[in-house]
Structure formats: C-alpha cells, structure tokens
N, CA, C and O atoms as a MOPAC input file, in Angstrom:
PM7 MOZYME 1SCF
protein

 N    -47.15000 1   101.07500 1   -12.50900 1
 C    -47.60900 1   102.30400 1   -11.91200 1
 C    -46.78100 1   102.60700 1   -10.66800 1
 O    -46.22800 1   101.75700 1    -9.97000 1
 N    -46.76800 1   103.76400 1   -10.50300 1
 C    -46.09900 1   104.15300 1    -9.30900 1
 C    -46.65800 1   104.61200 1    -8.04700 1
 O    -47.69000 1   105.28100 1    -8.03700 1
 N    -45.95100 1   104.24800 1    -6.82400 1
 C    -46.75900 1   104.15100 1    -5.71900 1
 C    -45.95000 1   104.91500 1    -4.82500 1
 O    -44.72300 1   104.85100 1    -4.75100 1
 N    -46.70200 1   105.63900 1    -4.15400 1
 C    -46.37700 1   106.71700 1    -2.57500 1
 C    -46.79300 1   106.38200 1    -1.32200 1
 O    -47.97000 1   106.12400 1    -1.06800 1
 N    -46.07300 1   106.37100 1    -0.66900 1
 C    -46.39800 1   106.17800 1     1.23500 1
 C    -46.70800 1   107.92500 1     1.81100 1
 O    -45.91200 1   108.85200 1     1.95500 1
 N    -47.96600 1   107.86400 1     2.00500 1
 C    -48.00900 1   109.02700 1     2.82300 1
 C    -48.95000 1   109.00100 1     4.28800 1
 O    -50.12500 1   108.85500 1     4.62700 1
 N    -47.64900 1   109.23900 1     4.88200 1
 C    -47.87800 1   109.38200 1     6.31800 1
 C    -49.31200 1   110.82500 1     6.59800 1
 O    -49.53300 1   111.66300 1     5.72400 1
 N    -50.00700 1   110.79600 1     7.82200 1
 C    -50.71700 1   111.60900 1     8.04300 1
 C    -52.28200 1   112.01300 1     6.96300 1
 O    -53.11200 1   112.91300 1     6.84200 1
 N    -51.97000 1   110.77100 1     6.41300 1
 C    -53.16900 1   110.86700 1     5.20000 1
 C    -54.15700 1   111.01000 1     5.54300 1
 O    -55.00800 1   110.94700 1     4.65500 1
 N    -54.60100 1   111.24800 1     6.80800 1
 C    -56.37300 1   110.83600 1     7.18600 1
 C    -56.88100 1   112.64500 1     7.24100 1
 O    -58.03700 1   112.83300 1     7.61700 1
 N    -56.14500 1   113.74300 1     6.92300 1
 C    -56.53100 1   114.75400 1     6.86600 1
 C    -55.49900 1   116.06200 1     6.24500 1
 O    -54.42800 1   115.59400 1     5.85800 1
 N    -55.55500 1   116.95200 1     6.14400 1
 C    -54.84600 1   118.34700 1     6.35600 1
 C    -53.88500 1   117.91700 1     4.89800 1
 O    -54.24000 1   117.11000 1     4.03900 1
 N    -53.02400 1   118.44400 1     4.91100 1
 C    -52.04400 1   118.34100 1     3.90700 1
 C    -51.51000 1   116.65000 1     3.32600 1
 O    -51.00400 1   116.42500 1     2.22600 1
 N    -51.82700 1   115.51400 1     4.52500 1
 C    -51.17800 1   114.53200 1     4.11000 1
 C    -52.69900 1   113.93200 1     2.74900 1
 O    -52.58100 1   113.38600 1     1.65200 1
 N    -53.72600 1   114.29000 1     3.37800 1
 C    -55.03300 1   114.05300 1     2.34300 1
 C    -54.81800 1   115.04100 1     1.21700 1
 O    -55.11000 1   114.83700 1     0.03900 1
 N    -54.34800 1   115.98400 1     1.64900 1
 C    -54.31000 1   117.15300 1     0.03900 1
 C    -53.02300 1   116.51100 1    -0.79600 1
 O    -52.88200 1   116.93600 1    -1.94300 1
 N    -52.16500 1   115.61700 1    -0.36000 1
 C    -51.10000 1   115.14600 1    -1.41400 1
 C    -51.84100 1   113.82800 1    -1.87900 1
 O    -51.96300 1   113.46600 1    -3.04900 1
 N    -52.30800 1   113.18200 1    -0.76800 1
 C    -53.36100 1   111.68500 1    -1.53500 1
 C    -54.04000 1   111.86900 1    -2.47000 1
 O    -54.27400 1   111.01200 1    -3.32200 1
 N    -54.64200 1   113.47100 1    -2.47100 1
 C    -55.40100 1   113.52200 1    -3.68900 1
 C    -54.80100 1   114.25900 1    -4.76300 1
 O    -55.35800 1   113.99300 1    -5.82800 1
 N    -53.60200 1   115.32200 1    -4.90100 1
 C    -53.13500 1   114.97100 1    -5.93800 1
 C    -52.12000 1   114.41000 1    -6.23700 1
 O    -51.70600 1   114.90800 1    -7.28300 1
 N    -51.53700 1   113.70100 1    -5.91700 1
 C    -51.01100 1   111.77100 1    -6.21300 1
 C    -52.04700 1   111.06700 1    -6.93900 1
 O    -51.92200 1   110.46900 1    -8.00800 1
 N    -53.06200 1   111.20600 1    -6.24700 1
 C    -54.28500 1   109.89400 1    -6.93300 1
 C    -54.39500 1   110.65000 1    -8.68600 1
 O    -54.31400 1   109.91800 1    -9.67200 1
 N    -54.55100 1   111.89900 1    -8.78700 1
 C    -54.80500 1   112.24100 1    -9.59400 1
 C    -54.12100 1   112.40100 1   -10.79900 1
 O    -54.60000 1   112.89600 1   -11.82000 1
 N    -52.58300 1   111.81600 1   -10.60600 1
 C    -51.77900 1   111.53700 1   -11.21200 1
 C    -51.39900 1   110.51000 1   -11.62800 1
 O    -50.38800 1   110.34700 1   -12.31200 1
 N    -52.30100 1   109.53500 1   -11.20300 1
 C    -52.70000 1   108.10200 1   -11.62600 1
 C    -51.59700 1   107.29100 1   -10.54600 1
 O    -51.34000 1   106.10700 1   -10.76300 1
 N    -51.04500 1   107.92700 1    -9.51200 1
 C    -49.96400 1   107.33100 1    -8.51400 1
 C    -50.70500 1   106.02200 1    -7.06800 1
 O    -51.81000 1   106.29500 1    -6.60100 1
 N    -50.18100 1   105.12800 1    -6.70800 1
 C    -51.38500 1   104.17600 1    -6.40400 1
 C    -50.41000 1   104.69400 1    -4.94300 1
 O    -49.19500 1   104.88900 1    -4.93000 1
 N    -51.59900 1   104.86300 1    -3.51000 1
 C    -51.07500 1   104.85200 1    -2.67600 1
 C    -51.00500 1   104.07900 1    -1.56200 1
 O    -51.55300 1   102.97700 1    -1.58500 1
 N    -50.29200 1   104.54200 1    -0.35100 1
 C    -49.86100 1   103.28800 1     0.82100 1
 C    -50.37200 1   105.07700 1     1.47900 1
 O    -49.94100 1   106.19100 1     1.18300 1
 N    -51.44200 1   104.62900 1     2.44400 1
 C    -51.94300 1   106.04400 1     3.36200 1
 C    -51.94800 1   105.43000 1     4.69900 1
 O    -52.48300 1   104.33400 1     4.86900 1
 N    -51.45800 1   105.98600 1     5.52800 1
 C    -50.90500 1   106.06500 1     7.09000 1
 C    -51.46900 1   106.68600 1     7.92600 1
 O    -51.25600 1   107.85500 1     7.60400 1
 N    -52.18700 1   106.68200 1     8.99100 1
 C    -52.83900 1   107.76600 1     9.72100 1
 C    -52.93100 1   106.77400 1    10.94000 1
 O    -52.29200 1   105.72200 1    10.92300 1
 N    -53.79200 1   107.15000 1    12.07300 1
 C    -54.11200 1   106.66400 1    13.42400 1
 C    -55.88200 1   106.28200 1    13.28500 1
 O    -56.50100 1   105.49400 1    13.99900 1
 N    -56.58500 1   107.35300 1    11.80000 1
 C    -57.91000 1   107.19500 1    12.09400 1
 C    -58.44300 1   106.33100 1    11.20400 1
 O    -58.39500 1   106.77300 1    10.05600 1
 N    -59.01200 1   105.09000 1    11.32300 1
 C    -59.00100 1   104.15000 1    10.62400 1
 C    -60.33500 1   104.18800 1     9.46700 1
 O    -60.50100 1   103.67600 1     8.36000 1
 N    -61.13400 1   105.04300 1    10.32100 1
 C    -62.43900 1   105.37500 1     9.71600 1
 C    -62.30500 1   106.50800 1     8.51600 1
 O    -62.99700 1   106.35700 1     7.50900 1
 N    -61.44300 1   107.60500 1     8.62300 1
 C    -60.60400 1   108.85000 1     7.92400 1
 C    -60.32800 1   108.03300 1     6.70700 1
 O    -60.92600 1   108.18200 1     5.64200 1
 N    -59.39200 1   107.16700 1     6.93000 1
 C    -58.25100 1   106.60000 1     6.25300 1
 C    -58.86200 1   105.99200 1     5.02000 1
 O    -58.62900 1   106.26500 1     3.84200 1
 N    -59.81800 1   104.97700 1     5.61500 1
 C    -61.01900 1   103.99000 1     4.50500 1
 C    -61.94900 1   104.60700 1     3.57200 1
 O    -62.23600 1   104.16600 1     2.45900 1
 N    -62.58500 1   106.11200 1     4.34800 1
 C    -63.04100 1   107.02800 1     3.23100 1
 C    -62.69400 1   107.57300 1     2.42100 1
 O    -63.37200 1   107.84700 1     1.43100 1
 N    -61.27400 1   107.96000 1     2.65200 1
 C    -60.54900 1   108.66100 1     1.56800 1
 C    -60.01300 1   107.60000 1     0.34600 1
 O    -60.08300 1   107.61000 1    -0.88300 1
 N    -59.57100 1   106.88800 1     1.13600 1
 C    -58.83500 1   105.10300 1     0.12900 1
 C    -60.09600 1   105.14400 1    -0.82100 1
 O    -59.99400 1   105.59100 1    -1.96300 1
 N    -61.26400 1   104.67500 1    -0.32600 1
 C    -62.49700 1   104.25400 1    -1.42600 1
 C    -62.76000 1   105.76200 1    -2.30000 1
 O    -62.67900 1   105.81100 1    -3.52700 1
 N    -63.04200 1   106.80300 1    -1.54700 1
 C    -63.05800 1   107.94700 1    -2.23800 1
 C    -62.24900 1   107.98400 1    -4.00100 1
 O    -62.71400 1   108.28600 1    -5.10000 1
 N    -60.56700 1   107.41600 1    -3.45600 1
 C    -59.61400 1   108.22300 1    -4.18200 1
 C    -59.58200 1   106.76900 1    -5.07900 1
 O    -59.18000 1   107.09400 1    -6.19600 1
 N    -59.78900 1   105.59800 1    -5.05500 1
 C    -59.91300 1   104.32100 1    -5.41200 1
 C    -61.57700 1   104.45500 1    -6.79000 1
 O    -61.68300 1   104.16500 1    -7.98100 1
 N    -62.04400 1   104.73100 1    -6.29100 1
 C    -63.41700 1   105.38100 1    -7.31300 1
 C    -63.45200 1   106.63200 1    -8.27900 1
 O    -64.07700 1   106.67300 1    -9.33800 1
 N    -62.72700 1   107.58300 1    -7.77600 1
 C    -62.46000 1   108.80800 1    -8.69900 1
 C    -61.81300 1   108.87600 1    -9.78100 1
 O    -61.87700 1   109.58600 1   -10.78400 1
 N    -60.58600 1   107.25300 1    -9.12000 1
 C    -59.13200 1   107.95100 1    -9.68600 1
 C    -58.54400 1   106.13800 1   -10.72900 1
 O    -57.72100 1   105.78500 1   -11.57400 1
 N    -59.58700 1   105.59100 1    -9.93800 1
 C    -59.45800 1   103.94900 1   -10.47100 1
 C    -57.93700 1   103.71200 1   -10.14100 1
 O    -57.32300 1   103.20300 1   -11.07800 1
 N    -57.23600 1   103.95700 1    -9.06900 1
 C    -56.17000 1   103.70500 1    -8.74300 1
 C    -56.24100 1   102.44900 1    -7.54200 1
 O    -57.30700 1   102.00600 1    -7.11700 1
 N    -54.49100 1   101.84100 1    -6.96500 1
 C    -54.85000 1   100.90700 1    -5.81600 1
 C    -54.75100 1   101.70200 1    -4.23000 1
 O    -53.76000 1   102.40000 1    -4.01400 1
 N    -55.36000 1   101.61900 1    -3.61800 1
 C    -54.75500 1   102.06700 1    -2.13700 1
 C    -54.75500 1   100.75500 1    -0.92100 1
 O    -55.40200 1    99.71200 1    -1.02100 1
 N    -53.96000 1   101.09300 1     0.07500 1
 C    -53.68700 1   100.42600 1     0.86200 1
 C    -53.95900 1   101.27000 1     2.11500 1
 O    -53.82400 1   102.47300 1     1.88700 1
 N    -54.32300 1   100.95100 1     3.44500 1
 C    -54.12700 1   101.79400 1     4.44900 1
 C    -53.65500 1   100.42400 1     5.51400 1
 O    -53.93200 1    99.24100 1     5.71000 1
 N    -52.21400 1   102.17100 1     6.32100 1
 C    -51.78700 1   101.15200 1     7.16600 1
 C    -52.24500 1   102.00000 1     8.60600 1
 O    -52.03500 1   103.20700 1     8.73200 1
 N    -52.73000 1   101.38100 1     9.38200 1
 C    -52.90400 1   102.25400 1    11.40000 1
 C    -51.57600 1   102.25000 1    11.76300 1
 O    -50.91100 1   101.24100 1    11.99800 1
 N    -51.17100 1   103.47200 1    11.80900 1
 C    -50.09500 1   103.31700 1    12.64300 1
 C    -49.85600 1   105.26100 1    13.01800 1
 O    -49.92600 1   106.32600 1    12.40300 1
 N    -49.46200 1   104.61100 1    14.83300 1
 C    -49.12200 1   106.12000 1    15.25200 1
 C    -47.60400 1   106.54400 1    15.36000 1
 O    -46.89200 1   106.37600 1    16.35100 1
 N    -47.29000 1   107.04100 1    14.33700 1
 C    -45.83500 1   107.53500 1    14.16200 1
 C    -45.24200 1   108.31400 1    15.44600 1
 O    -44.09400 1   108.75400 1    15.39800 1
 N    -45.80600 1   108.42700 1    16.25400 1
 C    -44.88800 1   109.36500 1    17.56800 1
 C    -44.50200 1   107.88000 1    18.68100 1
 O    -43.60800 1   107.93500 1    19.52600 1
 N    -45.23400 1   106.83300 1    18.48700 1
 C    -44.87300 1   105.75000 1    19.59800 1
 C    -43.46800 1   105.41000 1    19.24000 1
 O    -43.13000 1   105.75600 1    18.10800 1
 N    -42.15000 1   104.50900 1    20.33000 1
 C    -41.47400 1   104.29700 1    19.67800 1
 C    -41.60600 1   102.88500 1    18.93500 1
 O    -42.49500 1   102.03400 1    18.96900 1
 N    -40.34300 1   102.95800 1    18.22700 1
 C    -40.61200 1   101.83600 1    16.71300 1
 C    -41.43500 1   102.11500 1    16.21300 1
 O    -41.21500 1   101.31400 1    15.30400 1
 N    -42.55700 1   102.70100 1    15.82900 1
 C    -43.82100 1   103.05500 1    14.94900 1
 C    -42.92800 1   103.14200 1    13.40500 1
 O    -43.71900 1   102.97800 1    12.47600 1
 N    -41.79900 1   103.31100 1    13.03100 1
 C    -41.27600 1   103.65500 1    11.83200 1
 C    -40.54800 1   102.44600 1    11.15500 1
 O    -40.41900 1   102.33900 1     9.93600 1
 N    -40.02900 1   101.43400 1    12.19400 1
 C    -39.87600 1   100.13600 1    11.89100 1
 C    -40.99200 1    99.22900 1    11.77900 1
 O    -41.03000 1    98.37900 1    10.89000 1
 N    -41.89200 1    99.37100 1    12.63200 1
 C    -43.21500 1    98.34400 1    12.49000 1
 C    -44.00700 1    98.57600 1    10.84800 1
 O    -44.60700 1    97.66400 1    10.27800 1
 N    -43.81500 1   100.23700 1    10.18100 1
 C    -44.33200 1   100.45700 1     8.87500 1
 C    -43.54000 1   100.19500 1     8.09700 1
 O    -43.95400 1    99.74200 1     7.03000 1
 N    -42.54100 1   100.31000 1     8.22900 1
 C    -41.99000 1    99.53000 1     7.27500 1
 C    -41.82400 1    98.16400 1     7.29200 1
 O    -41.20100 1    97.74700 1     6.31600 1
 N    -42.29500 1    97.06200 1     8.34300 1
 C    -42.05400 1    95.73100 1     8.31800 1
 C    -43.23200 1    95.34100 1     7.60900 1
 O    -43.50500 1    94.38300 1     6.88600 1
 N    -44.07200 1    96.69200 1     8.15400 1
 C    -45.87600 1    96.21200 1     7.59400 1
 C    -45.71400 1    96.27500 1     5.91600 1
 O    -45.87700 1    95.21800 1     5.30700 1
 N    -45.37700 1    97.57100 1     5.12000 1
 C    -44.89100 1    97.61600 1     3.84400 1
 C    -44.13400 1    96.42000 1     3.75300 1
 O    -44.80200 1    95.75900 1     2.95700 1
 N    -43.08800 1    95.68600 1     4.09800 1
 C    -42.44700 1    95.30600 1     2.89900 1
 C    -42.91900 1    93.34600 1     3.17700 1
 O    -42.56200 1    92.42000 1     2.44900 1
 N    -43.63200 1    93.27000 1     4.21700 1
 C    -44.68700 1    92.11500 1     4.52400 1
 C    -46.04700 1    91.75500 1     2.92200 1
 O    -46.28400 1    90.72200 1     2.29500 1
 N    -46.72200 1    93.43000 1     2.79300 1
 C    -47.33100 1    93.44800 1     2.37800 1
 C    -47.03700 1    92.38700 1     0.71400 1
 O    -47.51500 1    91.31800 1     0.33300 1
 N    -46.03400 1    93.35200 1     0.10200 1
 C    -45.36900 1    92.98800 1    -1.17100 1
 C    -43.97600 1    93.81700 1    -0.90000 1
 O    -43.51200 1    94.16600 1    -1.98500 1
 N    -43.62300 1    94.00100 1    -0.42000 1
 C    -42.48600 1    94.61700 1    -0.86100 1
 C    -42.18400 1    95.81300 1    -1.68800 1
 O    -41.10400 1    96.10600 1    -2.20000 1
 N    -43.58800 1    96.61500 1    -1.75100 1
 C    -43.14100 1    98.25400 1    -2.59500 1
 C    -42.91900 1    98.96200 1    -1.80000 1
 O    -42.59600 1   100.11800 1    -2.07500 1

C-alpha cells in the first residue's frame, strides 16, 4: 500500500487531503502541532477507511523542524 506525509493535517486543506488519501486506500504519516486534532482524525480515518496512520508533532516554522521529520520518518521504518 501506499503511503503520504502530510504536513498541516490537523485541519483546513491538509485534513481535506488526509481524507481523500484515506479514501483511496493510501496509509498516512499526518504532521501538525495539535496533538489532540491529529489523534482524532488518525482514529477517525483509521476506522472509516481501515487504513495505517501515524502522527508526527512537529512545528514546521522552528528551525530544523524539516530535518528532525524526516529523522523522525525514517527512525520510524524508513517510508
């Protein structure tokens, strides 16, 4: 199965691609700052869609925030 990193997932457009990704049977890696956002939507889209999700905290405007997600991704497994 195939898997997407989407940044800003905990609302607005980055949640409107989580859900149709999920719905495409695509397993995701969701990124946001709100950890509480992030876990509802994961279980949400994880129950609807019987897909895998992952959520990572991270605030993309700090610096390194873009190296630390990707150390966190490829820590995880490596997708």
């Amino acid at each position: 199965m195939k898997t997407a990193l989407i940044t800003g997932a905990s609302s607005g457009i980055g949640a409107a691609f989580a859900r149709e990704l999920a719905a495409c049977q695509t397993d995701l890696i969701l990124v946001a700052r709100s950890q509480d956002k992030l876990q509802r939507l994961a279980e949400q889209l994880q129950e609807k869609f019987q897909i895998r999700t992952e959520i990572i905290l991270q605030d993309l405007t700090q610096t390194g925030a873009a190296r630390s997600l990707y150390d966190a991704i490829a820590q995880k497994d490596g997708r």
